[in-house]
N, C-alpha and C positions, 0 to 999 in steps of 0.2 A: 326163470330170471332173464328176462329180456335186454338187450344188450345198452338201451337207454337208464335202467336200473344200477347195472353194472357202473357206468359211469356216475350214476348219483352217488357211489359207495366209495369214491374217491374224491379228493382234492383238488379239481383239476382249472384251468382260469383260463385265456383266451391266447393262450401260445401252443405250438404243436411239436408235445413234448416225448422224442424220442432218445431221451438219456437213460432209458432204464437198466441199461446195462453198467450206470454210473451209480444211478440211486431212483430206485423206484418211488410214486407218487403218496403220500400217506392217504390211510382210511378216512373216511369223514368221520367215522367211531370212534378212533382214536384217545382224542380229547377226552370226550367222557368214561372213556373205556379207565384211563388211567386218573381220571380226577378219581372217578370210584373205587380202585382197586391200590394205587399208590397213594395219591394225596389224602386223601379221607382217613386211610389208618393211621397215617404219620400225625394229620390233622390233630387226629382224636386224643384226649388224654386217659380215654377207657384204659387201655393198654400199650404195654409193646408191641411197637409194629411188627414186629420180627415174624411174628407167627404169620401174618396174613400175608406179610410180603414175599413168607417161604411160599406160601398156596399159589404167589402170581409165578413162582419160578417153575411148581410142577405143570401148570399150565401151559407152560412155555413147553418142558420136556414132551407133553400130551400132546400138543397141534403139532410140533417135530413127528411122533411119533408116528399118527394121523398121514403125516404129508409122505414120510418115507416107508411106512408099512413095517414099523420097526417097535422095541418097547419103549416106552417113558425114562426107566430107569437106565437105557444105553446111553441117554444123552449126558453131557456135560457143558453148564455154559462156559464160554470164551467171552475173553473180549473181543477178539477179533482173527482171522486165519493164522497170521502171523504169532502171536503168541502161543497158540495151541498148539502149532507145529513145535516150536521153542519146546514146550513141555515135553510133548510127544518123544520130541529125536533127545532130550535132555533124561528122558527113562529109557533110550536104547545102551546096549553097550557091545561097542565093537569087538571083533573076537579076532584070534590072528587068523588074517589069511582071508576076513571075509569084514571091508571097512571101508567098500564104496556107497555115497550115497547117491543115487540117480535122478538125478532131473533133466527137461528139456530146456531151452533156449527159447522156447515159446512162453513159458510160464509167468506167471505175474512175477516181475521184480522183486517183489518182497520175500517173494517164497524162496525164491536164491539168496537172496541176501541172509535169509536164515539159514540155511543150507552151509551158504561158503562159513560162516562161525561154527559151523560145528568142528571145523577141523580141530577147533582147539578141546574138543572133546574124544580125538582120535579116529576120527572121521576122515574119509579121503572124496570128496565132493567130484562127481564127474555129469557132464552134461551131454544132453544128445541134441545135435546141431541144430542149427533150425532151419536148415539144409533137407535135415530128413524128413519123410514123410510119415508124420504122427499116428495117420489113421492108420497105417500099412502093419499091421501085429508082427511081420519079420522083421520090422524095423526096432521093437520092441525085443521080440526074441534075440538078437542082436545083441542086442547091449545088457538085456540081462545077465550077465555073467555070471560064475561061480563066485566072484568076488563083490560081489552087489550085496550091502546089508540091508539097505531100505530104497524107496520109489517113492517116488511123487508123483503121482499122477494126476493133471489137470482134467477132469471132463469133459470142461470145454477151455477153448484157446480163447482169452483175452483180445489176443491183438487179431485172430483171422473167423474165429466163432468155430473152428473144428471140434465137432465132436468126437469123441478120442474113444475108443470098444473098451471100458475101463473090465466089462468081466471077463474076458481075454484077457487082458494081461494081469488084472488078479490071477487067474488061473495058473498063466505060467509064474506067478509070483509062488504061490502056494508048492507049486511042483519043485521049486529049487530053494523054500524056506528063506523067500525076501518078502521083510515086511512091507506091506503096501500103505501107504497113505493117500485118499483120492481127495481132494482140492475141487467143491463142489458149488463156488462161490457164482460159477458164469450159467451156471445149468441149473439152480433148486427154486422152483418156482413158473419153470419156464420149459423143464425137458422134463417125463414121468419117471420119478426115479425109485425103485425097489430095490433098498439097501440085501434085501433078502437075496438078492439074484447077484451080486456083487461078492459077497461074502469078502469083504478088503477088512483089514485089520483094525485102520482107523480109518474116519473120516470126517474133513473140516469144511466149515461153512460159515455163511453171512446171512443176515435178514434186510442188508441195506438194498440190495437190487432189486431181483424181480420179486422178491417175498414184499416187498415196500415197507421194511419191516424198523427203518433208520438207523446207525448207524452204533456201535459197541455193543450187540447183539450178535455174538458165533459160537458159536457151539462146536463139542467134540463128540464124534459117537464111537464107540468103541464097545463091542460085547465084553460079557463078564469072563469069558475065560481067557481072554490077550489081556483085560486091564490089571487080573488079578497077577498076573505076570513080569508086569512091572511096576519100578517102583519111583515115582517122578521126584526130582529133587527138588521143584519147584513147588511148596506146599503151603498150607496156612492151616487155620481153623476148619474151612469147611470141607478139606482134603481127608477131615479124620472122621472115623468111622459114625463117633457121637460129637460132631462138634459144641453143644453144650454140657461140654464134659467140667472144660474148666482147671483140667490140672498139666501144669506147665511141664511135668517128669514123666508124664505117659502120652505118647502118639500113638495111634493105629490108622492106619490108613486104611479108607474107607474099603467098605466090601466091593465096589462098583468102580466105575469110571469117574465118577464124582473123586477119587483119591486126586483126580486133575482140576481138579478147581479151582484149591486156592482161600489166598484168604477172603477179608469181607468183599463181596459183590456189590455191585452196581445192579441195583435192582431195576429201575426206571428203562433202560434200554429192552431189559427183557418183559417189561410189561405192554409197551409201545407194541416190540414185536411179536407176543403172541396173540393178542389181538388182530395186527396185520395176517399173522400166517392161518388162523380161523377165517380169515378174510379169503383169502385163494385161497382153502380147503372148501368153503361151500360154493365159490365159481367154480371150482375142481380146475385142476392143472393140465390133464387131458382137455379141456375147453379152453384153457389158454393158449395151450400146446397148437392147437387145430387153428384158431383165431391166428396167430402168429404166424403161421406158415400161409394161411390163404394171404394176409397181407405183406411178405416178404417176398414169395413167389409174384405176387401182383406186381411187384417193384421189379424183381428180377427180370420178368418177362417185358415189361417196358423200357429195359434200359437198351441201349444203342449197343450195337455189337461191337464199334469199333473207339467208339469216343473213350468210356469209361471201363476202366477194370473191376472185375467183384474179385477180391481178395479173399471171399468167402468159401467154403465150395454150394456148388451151383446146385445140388440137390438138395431138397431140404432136411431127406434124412441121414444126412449127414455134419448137418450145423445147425448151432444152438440155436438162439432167437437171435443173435445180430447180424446184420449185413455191413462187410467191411468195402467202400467202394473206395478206389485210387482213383480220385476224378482226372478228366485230360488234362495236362498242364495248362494247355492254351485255355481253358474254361474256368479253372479252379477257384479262380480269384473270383471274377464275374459269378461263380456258382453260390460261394459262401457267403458272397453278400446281400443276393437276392434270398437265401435262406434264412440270413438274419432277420431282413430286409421285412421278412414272409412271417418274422415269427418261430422259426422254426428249432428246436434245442435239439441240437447234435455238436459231436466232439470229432475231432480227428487226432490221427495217432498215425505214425511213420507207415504205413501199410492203407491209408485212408480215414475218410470221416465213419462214421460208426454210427447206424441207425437201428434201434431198436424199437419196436413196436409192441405194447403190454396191450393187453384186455381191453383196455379205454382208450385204444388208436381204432381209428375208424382207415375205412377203405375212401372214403372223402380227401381223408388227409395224405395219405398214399399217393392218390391220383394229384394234388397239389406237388407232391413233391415231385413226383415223376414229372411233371409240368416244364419244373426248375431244370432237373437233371438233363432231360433233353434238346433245353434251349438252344435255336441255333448259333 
């Protein structure tokens, strides 16, 4: 698959779009992927869609399975990080003596925001500065305490792209019996990731970034022997074991991690996205992986030593696929509108503007940008 192929199998129109780490570009498949497999059964009056719309969801669990080297049946759809977590920490239960919940200061907003509500579930919410240095595993040894019930662990950092040694600190998770959650939303699609080598208890994700998978697509995975363990208060129909059961006096919660799902689903989001994530499983993510770095390094190594700052860190195997740059002040202005100016889709956020590079950035557009960046 040649790399002008690659782009025929996306979306893409005459801007240079490095928001991927906001929302990656949809498949050109797409469309017909879900007129055939959503609209057509609903279409039909043959039958209930139910049955064929269930087939688009294990397909969803399968390309999951595929991308992280894991089973079908560990997955659980989400609607989104933030709820899954909600369920997650809503089947933990605090014990005396051990009721802290861990997170950083680096972590996407939302994830704290869920965190700090737990208190009302007996939860003591504590965070690690964003002072400290994430990659550093004593910085992690550190705060895991005796009194730590659960972790959050981000992958990668939203605001600086650090990749974070998530099976290190599972490890010393496992050694002191704190469950780990890893937050996998900046890194699946874009970093090779083999939930096998992690062994974390739960873990949450997106299909809206780099999987380009749109948006109310997330999934929970969690093996059968942590989900048989708990038991989520958050439940519906498809939380139970035979959801075409039918009788309102008997619940069983399902044998799997599916006990986290919930009631009726939104099926359309997760058709969109297993489609896209078939999509990056035959580029393979090791090839995006590789592509990503020759084009981020090409930037890095262009930019000016003194004018702009990389908020990122500077090795590649150490940060996801974004580059975080805090341009010169004296430049800033002048910079963002020549980028506009240029076409160019990027964000900024307190720490710099945010460049992401997927599969369908070319090394053309790189050198355009570095153009802007260096201006005198």
């Amino acid at each position: 698959m040649t790399n002008d192929d690659i782009q025929s199998r996306f979306c893409l129109n005459d801007d240079i779009y490095l928001l991927n780490h906001s929302v990656g570009k949809m498949p050109t498949s797409t469309r017909a992927f879900v007129e055939q497999n959503y609209f057509a059964p609903w279409e039909s009056s043959a039958s209930d869609p139910w049955q064929q719309w269930l087939t688009v969801i294990e397909g969803f669990q399968q390309a999951l399975a595929s991308l992280f080297n894991a089973k079908p049946s560990e997955f659980c759809p989400q609607t989104n990080i933030s709820s899954g977590l909600v369920k997650v920490l809503g089947a933990l239960t605090p014990t005396s003596g051990k009721t802290v919940l861990l997170y950083s200061e680096n972590d996407f907003p939302s994830t704290g925001f869920v965190i700090q509500q737990a208190e009302k579930l007996g939860f003591s919410p504590k965070t690690i500065s964003k002072e400290c240095d994430p990659q550093d595993i004593n910085v992690w040894q550190e705060h895991l305490t005796d009194e730590v019930a659960a972790v959050l662990i981000a992958h990668v950092h939203y605001n600086t792209s650090r990749l974070i040694p998530v099976a290190e600190i599972c490890s010393l998770c496992r050694k002191k019996e704190i469950f780990s959650i890893v937050d996998i939303a900046q890194s699946a699609g874009i970093v090779p990731i083999d939930f096998s080598q992690w062994e974390a208890d739960a873990i949450l994700g997106s299909c809206v970034k780099w999987l380009c998978g749109g948006s109310g697509a997330g999934y929970l995975w969690m093996r059968d022997k942590v989900a048989l363990t708990l038991s989520p208060k958050d439940v519906g129909w498809f939380s139970h074991q035979s959801p075409f059961e039918f009788d309102i006096n008997h619940f069983q919660y399902h044998q799997s991690v599916l006990r986290f799902w919930g009631g009726t689903p939104s099926v359309a989001p997760f058709c969109i996205a297993s489609n896209s994530i078939s999509e990056i499983n035959n580029i393979g993510v090791d090839r995006i992986r590789q592509h990503n770095r020759l084009l981020t390094q090409h930037l890095v190594d262009q930019l000016p030593d003194s004018s702009h700052q990389l908020n990122s860190p500077s090795s590649p195997e150490r940060r996801g696929g974004t580059l975080v740059i805090q341009l010169s002040a004296q430049k800033e202005k002048t910079i963002c509108e020549a980028l506009t100016l240029n076409r160019f889709q990027f964000d900024a956020r307190a720490l710099g503007i945010r460049i992401s590079p997927h599969i369908y950035n070319t090394v053309d557009q790189v050198n355009q940008l570095s153009t802007i960046l260096t201006c005198k």
